[in-house]
C-alpha positions in Angstrom: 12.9 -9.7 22.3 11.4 -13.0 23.5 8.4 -14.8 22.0 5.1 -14.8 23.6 3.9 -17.8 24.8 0.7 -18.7 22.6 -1.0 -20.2 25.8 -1.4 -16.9 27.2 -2.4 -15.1 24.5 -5.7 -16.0 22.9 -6.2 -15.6 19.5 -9.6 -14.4 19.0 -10.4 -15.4 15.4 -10.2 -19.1 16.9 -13.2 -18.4 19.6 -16.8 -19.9 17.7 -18.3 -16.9 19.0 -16.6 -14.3 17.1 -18.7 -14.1 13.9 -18.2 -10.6 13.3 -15.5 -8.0 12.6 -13.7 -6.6 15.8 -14.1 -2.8 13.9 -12.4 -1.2 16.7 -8.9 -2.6 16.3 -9.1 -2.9 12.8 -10.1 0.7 12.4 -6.6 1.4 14.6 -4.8 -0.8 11.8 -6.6 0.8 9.0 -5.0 4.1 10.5 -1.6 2.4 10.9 -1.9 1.9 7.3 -3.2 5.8 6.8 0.0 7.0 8.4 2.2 4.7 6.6 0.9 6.5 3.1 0.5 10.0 5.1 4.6 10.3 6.5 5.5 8.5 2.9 3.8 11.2 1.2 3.6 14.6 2.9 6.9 16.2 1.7 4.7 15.8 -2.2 2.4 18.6 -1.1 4.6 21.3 0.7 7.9 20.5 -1.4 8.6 24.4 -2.4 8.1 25.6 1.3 10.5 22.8 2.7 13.1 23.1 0.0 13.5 26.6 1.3 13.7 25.4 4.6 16.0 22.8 4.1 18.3 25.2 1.9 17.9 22.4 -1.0 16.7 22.2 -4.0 13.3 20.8 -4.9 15.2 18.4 -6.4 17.0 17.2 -3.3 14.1 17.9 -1.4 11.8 15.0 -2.9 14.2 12.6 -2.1 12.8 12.9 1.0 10.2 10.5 -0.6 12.5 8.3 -3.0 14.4 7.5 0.5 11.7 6.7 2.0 10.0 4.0 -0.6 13.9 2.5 -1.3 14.2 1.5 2.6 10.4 0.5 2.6 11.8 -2.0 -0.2 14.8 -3.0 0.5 14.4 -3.6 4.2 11.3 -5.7 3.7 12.7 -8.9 3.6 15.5 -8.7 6.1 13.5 -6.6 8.5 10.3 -9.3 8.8 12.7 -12.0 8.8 14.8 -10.4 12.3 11.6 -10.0 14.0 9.8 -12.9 13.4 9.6 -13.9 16.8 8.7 -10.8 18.7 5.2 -10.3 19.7 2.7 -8.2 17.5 1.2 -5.6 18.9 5.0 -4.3 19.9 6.5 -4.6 17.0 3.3 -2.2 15.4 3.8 -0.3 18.6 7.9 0.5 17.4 6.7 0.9 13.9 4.4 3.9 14.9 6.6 5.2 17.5 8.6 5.4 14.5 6.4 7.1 12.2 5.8 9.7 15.5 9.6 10.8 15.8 10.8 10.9 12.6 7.7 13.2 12.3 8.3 15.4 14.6 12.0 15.5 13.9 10.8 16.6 10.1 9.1 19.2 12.0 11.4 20.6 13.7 14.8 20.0 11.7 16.8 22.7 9.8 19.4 19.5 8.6 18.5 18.0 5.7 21.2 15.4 6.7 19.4 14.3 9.6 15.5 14.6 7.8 17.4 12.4 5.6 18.2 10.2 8.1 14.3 10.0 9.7 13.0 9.6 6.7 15.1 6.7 6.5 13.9 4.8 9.4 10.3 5.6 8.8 10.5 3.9 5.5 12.3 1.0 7.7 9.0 1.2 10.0 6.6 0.9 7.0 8.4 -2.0 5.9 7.2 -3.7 9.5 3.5 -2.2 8.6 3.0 -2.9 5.7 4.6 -6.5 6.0 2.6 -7.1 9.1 -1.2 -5.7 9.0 -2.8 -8.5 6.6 -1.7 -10.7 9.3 -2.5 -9.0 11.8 -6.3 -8.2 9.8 -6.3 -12.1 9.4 -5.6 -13.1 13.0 -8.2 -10.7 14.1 -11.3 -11.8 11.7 -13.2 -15.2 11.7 -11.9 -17.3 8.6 -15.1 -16.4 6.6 -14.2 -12.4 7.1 -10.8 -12.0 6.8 -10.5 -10.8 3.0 -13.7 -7.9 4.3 -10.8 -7.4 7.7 -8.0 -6.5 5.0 -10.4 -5.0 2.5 -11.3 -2.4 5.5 -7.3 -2.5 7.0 -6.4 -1.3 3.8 -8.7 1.2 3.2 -6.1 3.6 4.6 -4.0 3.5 1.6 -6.3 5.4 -0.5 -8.2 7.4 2.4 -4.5 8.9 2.8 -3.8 9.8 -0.8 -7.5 11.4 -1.8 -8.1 12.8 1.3 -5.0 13.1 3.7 -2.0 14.1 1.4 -4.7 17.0 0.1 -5.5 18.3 3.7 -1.8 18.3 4.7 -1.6 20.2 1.3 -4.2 22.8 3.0 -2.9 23.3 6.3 0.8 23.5 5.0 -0.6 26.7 2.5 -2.7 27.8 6.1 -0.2 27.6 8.4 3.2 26.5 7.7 4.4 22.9 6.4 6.2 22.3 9.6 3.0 22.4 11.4 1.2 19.8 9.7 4.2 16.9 10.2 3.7 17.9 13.4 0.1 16.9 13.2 1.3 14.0 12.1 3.7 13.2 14.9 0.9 13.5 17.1 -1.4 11.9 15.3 0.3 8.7 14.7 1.6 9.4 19.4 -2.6 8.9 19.6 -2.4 5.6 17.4 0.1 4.3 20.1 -2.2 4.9 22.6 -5.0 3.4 20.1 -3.1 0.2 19.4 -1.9 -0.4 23.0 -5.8 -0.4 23.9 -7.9 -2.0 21.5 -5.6 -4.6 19.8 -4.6 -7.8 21.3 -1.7 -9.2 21.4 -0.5 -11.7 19.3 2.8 -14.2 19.5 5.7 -14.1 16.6 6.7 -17.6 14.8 8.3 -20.0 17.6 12.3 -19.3 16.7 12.3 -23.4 16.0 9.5 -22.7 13.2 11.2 -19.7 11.1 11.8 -20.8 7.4 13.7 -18.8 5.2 11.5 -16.1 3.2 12.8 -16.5 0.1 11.6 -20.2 0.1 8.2 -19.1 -0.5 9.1 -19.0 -4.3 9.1 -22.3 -4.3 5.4 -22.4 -2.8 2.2 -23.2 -5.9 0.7 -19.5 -7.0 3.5 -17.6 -5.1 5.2 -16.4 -8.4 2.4 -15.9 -10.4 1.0 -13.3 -7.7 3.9 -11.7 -7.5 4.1 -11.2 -11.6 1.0 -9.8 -11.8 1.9 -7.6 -8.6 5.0 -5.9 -10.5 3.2 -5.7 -13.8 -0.2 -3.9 -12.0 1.8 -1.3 -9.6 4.3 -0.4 -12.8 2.1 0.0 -14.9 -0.5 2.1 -12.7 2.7 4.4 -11.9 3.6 5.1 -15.2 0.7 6.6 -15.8 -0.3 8.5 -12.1 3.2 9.5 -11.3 3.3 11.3 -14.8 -0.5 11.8 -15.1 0.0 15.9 -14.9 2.4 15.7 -18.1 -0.2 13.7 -19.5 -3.1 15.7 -19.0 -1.7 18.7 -20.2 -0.5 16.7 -23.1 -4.5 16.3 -23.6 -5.6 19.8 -23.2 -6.8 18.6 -19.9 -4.1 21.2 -17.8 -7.0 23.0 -16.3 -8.7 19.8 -15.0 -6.1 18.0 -13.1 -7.4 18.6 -9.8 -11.2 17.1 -11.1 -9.7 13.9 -12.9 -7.7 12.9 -9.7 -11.2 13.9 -7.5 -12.9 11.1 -10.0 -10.0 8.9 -10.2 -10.3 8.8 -6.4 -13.5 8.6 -5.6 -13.8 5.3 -8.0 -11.1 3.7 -6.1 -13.1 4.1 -2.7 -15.9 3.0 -4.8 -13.8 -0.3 -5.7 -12.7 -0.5 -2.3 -15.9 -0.9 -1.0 -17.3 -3.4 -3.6 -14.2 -5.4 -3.1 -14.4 -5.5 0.9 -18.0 -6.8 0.2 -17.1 -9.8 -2.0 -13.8 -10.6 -1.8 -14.2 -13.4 0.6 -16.2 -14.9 -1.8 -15.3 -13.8 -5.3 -11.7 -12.9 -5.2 -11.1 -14.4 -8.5 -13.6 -12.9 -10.4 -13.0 -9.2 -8.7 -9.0 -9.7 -9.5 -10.3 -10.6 -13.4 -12.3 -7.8 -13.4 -10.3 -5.2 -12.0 -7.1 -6.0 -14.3 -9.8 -5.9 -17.1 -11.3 -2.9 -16.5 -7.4 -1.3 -16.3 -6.5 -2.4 -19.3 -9.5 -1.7 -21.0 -8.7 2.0 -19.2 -5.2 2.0 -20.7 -6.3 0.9 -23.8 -9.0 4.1 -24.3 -6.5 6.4 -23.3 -3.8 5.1 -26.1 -6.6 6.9 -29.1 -9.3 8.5 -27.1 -7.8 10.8 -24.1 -8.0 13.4 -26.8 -11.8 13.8 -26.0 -13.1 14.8 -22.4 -15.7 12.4 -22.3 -14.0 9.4 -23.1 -10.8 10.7 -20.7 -13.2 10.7 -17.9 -14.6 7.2 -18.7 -11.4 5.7 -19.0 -10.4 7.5 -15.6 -13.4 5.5 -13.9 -12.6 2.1 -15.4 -9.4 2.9 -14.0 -10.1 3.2 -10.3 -12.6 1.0 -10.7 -9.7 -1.2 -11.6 -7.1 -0.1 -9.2 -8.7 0.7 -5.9 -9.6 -3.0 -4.8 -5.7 -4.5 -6.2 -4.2 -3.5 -3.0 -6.5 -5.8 -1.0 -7.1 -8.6 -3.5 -3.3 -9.0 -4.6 -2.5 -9.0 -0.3 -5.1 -11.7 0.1 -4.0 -14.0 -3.0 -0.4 -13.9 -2.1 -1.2 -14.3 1.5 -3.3 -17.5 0.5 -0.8 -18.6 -1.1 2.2 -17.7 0.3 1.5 -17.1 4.1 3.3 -13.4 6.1 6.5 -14.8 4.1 4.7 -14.3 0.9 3.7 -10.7 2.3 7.1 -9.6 3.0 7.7 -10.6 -1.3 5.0 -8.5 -1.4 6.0 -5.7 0.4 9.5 -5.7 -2.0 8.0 -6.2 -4.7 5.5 -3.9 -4.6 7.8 -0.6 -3.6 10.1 -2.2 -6.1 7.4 -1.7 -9.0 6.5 1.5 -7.7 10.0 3.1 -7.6 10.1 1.3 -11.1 7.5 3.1 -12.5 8.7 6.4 -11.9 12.1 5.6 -13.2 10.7 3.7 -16.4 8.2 6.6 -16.6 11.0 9.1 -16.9 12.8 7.5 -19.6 9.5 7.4 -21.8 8.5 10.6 -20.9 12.2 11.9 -22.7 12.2 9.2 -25.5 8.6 8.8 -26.6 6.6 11.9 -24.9 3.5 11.6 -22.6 1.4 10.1 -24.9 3.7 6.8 -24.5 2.9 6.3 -21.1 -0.9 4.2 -21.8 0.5 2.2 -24.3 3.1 1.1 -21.4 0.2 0.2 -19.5 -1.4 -2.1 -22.1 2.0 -3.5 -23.0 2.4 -4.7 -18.8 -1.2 -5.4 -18.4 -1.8 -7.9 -21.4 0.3 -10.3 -19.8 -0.8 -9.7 -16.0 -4.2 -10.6 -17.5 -3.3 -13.5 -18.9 -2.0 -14.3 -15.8 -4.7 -14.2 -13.5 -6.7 -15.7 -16.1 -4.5 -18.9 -16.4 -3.5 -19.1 -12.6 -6.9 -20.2 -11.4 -5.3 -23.0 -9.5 -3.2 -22.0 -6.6 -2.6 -18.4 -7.6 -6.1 -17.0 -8.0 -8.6 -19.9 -7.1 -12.6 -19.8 -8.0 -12.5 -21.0 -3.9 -9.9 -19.6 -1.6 -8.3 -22.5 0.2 -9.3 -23.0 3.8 -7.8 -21.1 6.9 -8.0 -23.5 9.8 -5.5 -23.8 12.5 -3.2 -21.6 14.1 -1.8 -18.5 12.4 1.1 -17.0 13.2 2.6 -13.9 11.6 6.3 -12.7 10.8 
């Protein structure tokens, strides 16, 4: 595709009279990032019914989600660097388009080679997302709101998983699981037409400016994010993708569904707190939140034997996690610019497909009650970390944003 040229596209965070959020196309980006979650995640609530389906195991059957978070990884890197030159708002355009067919194909598909093969390229598609909507957030904000514009783009990712995985859940058990990835085809057909009318175009990176994206290694803080990036996400997937095994481990079987309700609403709790301040105290939220996580993991090492203090720990924990998302986007993003996302992107569905593998092995070697002293054992030195990084990495002041943007 060509490139843009920036002269006919005005890039509204540069106009002095935009002082305030544009909440009409960042709420279409914050639903870009709900779908994202939503089509990785669906097969997790109706797996039985589309095993059968399928004529696969439910085995074979959640591949349908390791697929999907492999290409989201893999293709990170690769994928942002190819289209670094197209124009924005089509490249989130394909990405949904995307998300719509492989959707509706999941719908409709009696061949688990070809759901296979969807699956595939929506994890691809994510990879453009997720790689793409701080920028796009950024672009979109003045430079004093921009962490609040990717605080509330990212508010999808947990909207999806406490309350969009649950209702697909419902209206799978209601009315059949092919129905509600049809829902989801046409919900993420209406983002098109959401996207296409309330957010502006933006260029890609001149093709004489690309620089390779693995060169922003080399760039002050870069690493240091990324560290405590893998250590966080592990850590926090040891313990959630296992957290029923744990429980029950507990006595706390009968409760899952009530722990996960609190676990959630924290994390909106933390989201909200951290879209609120993280222009201005991203430092001290990222020190608290790896804090309070640890402090969570800790409790839960020699206390998760008593309700009470299970709960509590739960809290500190969302407390802890629901605001990493946005804080860890914005430091590396200060740090690293889009290149520094798309490390992101790989390193955080790296982590993630990490945890459930490194999970797994402690769940068979050391039992359940292993999995928080994992957590302490990641989050002691991601802590340390943030702690000492305070000068490129996670600054007291986030470094200026003047001059032109562009995104990869």
């Amino acid at each position: 595709m060509t490139t843009t040229h920036t002269d006919r596209i005005p890039d509204p965070a540069q106009s002095p009279e935009r002082e305030r959020l544009p909440v009409l196309p960042l709420l279409a980006l914050t639903t870009a990032a709900f779908m994202g979650i939503l089509t990785e995640a669906l097969p997790a609530g109706v797996l039985p019914e589309m095993a059968a389906s399928l004529s696969v195991s439910e085995s074979a059957a959640g591949q349908t989600l390791t697929v999907y978070a492999i290409a989201t990884g893999l293709s990170a890197i690769p994928v942002v660097a190819g289209t670094a030159s197209w124009p924005r708002r089509r490249l989130l355009l394909t990405a949904v388009l995307t998300f719509a067919v492989a959707n509706l194909v999941t719908a409709i598909s009696d061949s688990y080679p070809l759901t296979m093969a969807f699956r595939l390229f929506a994890g691809v598609a994510a990879a453009v997302v997720w790689a793409g909507l701080v920028g796009y957030a950024r672009r979109l904000a003045p430079p004093r709101l921009q962490g609040r514009a990717i605080a509330m783009t990212m508010a999808g990712v947990p909207l999806a998983l406490s309350l969009g995985i649950p209702l697909g859940t419902f209206l799978g058990d209601l009315f059949g699981w092919r129905l509600t990835f049809g829902l989801a085809a046409l919900i993420s057909a209406l983002l098109m037409v959401w996207v296409r009318l309330s957010v502006p175009e933006f260029p890609g990176r001149p093709r004489g400016e690309r620089e390779p994206i693995l060169a922003a290694l080399r760039l002050p803080g870069v690493t240091a994010v990324l560290f405590t990036v893998a250590a966080y996400v592990l850590a926090h997937n040891i313990l959630y993708t296992y957290i029923a095994a744990f429980l029950d481990a507990n006595g706390m079987d009968a409760q899952r569904d009530v722990v996960l309700l609190v676990f959630g609403i924290a994390s909106v709790v933390s989201i909200f707190v951290t879209g609120a301040l993280v222009d201005q105290r991203l430092r001290l939220l990222t020190i608290a939140g790896s804090g309070l996580f640890l402090v969570a993991a800790g409790m839960l090492t020699v206390l998760a034997g008593e309700p009470f203090t299970l709960y509590l720990a739960i809290i500190l924990w969302g407390l802890g996690w629901g605001g990493a998302t946005t804080l860890l986007q914005t430091a590396v993003t200060d740090a690293g610019g889009e290149r520094g996302q798309a490390l992101l992107v790989t390193t955080w569905n790296s982590s993630m497909a990490g945890g459930g593998a490194v999970g797994g092995l402690m769940l068979s070697m050391f039992g359940p009650q292993s999995f928080p002293w994992g957590a302490v054992l990641l989050m002691i030195p991601a802590v340390v970390v943030v702690i000492g990084a305070r000068t490129h990495a996670f600054p007291a002041e986030r470094p200026g944003l003047e001059g032109p943007v562009y995104t990869q």
